[in-house]
C-alpha positions in Angstrom: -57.3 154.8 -52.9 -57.3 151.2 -54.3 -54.5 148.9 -53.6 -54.7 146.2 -56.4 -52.2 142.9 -55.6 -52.5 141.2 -58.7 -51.7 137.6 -57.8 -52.4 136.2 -61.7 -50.2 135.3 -64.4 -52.4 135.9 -67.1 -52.4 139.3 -68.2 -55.5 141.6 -67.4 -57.9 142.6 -70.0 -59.3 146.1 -69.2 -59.6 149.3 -71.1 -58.5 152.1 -70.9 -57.6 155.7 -73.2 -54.8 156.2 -74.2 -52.7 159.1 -76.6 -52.7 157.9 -79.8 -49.1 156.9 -81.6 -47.2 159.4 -82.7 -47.7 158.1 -86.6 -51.2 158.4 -86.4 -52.2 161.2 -88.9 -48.7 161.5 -90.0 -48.2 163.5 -93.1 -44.5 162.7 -93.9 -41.5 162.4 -92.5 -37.8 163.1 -94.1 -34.8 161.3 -92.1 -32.3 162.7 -94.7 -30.5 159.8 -94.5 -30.4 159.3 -98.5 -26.0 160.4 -98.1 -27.2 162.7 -101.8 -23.6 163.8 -102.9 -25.7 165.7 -105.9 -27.6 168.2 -104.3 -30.1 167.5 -106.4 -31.5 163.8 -105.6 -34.6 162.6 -104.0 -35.5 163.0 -100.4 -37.5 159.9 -99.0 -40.5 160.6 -97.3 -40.8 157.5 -94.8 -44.3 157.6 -94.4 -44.5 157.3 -98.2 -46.9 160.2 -98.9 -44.6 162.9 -100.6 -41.0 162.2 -101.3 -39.3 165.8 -102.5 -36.4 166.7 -104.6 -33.2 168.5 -103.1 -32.3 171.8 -104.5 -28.5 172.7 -103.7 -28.5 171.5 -100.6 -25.1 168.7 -98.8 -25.4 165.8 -97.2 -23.8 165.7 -94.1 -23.6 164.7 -90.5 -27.0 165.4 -88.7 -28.4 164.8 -85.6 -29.3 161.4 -86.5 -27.8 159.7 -89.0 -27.3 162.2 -92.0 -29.0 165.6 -92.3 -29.0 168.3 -95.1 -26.8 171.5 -95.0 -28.5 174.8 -96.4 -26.1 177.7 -97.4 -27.7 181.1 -97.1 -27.6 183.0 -100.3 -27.2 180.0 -102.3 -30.8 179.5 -102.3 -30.3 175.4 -100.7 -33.7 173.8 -100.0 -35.7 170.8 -100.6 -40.0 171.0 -101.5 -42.2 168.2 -102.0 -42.7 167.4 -104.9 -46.7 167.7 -104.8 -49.0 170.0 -103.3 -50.4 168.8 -99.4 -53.8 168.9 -98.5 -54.9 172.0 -96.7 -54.1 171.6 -93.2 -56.3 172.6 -89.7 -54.7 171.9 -86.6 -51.0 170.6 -87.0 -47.3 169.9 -85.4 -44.0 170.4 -87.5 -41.2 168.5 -85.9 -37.6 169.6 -87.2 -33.7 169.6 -85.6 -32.0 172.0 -86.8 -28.3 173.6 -86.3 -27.9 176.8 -87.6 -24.2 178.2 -88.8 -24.7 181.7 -88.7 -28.1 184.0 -88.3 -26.5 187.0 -90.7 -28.7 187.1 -92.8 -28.1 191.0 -94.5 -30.8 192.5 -92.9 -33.5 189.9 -93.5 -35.9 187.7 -91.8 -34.5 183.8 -91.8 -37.2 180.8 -93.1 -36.2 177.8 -91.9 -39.5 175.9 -93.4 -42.8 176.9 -94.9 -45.7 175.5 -96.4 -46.1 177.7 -99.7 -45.2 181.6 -100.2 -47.1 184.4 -101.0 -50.0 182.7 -101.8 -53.6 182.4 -99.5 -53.4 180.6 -96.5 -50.1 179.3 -96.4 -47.3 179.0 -93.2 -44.0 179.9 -92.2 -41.2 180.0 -89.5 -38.5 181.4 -89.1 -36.2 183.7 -86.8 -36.5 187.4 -87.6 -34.0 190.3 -87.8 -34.5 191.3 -84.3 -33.3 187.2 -83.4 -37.0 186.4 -82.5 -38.4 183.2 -83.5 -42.4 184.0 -85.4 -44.7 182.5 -87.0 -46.2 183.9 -90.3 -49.9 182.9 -91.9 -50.0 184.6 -95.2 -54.0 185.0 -95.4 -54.0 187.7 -92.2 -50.9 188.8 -93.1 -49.9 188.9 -89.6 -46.0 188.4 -88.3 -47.0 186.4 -85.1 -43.4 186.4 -82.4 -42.6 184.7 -80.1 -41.1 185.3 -76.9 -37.8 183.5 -77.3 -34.6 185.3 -78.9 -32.4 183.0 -81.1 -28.7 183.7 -81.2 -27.2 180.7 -81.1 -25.2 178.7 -83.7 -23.6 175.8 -84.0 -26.0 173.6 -81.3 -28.9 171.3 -82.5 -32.3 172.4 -81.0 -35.5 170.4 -81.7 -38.4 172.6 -82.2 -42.1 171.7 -82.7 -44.6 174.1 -83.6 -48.5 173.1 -82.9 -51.7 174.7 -84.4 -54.5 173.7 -82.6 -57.9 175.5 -82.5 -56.8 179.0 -81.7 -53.5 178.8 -80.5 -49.9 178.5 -82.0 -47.4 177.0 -79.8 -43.4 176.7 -79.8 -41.5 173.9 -77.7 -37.8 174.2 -77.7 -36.0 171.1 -76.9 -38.8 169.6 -75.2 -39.8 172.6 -73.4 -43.0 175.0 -73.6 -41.6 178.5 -74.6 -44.9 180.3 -76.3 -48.1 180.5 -76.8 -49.9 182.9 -79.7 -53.2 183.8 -81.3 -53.3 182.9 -84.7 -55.7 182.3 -87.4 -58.2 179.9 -87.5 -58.1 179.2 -91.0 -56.8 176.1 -92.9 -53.9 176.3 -95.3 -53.9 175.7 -98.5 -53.1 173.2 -101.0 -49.0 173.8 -100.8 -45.7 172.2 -101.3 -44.2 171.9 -98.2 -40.5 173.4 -98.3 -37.3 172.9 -96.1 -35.0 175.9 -95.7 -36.0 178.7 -97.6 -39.6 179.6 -98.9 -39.5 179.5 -103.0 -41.9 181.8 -103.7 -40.6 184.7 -101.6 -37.8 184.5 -104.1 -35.0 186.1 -102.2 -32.1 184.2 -101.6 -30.8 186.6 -98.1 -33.8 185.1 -96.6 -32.6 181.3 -97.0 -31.7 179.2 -93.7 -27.8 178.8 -92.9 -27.6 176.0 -91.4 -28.4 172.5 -90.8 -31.6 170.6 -90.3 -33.1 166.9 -89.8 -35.7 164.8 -89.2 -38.5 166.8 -90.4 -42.1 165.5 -89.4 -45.1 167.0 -90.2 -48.9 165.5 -88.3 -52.2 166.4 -89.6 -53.2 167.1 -86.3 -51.6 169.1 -82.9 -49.3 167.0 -80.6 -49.8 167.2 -76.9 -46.7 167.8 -74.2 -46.3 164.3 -73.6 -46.1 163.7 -77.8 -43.3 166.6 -78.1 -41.4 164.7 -75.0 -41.7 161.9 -77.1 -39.8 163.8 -80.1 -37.1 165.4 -78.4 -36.6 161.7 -76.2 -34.0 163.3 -74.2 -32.4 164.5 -76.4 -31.3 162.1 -78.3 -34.0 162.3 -80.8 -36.7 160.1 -81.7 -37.3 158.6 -85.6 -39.9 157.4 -87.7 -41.7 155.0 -87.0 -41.0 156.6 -83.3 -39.8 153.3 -81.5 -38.9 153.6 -77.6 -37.6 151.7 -75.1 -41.2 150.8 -73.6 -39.3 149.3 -70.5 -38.9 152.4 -69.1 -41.1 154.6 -66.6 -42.9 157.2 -69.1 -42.7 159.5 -65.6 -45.3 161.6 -63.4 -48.6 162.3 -65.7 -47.6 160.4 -68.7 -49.1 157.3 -70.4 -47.1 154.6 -70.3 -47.6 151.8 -73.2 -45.3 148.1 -72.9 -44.7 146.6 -75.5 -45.0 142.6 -74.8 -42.3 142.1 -77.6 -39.7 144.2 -75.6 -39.8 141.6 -72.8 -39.7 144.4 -70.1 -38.5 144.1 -66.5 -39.3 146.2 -64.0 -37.2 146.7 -61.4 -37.6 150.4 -60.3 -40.8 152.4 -59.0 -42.8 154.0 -61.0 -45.2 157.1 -60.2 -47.7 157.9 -63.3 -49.6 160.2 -61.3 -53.0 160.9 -63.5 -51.2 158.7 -66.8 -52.1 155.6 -67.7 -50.3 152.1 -68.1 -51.4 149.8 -70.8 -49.8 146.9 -72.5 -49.3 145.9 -76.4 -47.4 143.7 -78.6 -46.9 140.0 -77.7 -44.4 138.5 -75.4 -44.0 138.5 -71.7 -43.2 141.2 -68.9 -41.7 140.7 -65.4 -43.2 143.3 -62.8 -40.9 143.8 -59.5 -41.4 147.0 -58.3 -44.1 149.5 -57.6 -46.5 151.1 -60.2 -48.8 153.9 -59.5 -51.5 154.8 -61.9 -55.0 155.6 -62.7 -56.2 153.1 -64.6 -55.3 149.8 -66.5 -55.8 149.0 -70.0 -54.9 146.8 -73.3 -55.3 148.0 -76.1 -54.5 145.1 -77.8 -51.6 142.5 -76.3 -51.4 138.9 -75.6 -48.9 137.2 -73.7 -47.9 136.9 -70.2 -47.2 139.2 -67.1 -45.0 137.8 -64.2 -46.1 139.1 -61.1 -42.8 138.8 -58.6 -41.9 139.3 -54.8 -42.3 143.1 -55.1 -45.0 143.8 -57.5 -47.9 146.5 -56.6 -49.6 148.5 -58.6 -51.5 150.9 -57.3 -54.6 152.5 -59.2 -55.7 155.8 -57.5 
């Protein structure tokens, strides 16, 4: 091990890896915080790729801000309004809250990406209260092994395709892993609380959901942590308090601008810390890491009394 007393005021310049941002290969993202009193307005997509159009379904409180409220039989959703490019490996970010899971004997969607045609994507919660996961083009109902039941509490899920692998966190915790497919999907509309071409209203979501995010690519543990933020929730662009430890094994990334503090240990184990942004940052306390970097900053870093950081 390698004690490093940095006794400098100007910041160090080294590199190092770090997980790319969160809106790197970002597909779109609704906040639903448009307050549509039509049912029937446009949904902003805030990465500015595919903004959708509401069908049916109210505005009201969500977990952040505003959400959308889907009524089951009344066939509530909102699709984009153009097709999105086949997708490989990817990450669907959602809150939802659901109302009630009777759903007259029928399998719940909660979102898809197309219906009933090739290579296209749903989930949902089944009649038996098991969450799945459904690829059209094997034909394949994929569970998982977590039984839904509960109504009226918002949950953050994330589901992740990558390679051969389909994975469910539940409020920022690992729950299941499945086989699936390999193949891409299609070119499909991407569709909030019901699938449209299934055409069968007793299938629709009952319940409320928010901040929907969809990533062209699969989102690691540390990403999903960053979603669910404690529950409190995490928007687009996906701003954090950068002042705070990112915890054992994480990366953690100051921003300069944020004119952190730090006052507290902190123990990265195998993670990272790295600096961006401009500005300054007061270091008073331990820091244990693996490795230094900048992936881009300038500014200053106060080294006080207590400062060590440790690079094992």
């Amino acid at each position: 091990m390698k004690v490093f007393v940095i006794f400098f005021i100007l910041l160090v310049l080294l590199t190092a890896v770090v997980n790319a941002p969160l809106i790197d290969n970002a597909v779109c993202y609704f906040k639903e915080d448009e307050q549509d009193t039509t049912g029937s307005g446009v949904i902003i997509d805030s990465v500015g790729n595919y903004n959708v159009t509401n069908h049916g379904a109210d505005n009201v409180t969500g977990k952040i801000n505003t959400a959308y409220d889907f009524e089951n039989g009344d066939i509530d959703y909102f699709v984009t309004d153009d097709a999105i490019a086949g997708l490989d490996d990817f990450c669907v970010s959602m809150w939802y809250k659901a109302e009630s899971w009777e759903q007259q004997g029928e399998d719940s969607y909660i979102i898809s990406i197309g219906y009933n045609s090739a290579d296209s994507f749903i989930f949902g919660r089944s009649i038996n209260n098991t969450l799945f996961v459904f690829f059209i083009d094997d034909g394949v109902v994929r569970f998982f092994d977590y039984d839904e039941t509960e109504t009226g509490v918002w949950k953050h899920a994330v589901i992740i395709r990558e390679g051969t692998n389909v994975s469910l966190f539940l409020n920022g915790t690992y729950i299941d892993s499945i086989a699936t497919t390999t193949k891409p999907l299609g070119n499909l509309k991407f569709e909030v609380g019901w699938a449209i071409q299934r055409n069968d209203p007793d299938r629709s979501f009952d319940g409320v959901i928010d901040e929907v995010y969809l990533r062209n690519e699969s989102c690691s543990a540390a990403e999903v942590s960053e979603l669910w933020n404690d529950g409190a929730g995490n928007q687009y662009p996906f701003v954090v308090d950068t002042c705070t430890c990112a915890g054992l094994n994480n990366n953690w990334e100051i921003d300069m601008a944020d004119n952190c503090e730090i006052t507290e240990a902190c123990d990265l184990g195998t993670g990272t810390l790295s600096f961006t942004g401009a500005g300054w940052c007061k270091c008073n306390a331990s820091v244990d890491t693996t490795n230094l970097g900048d992936p881009g900053a300038s500014g200053t870093l106060y080294i006080q009394d207590s400062c060590k950081i440790t690079i094992d």
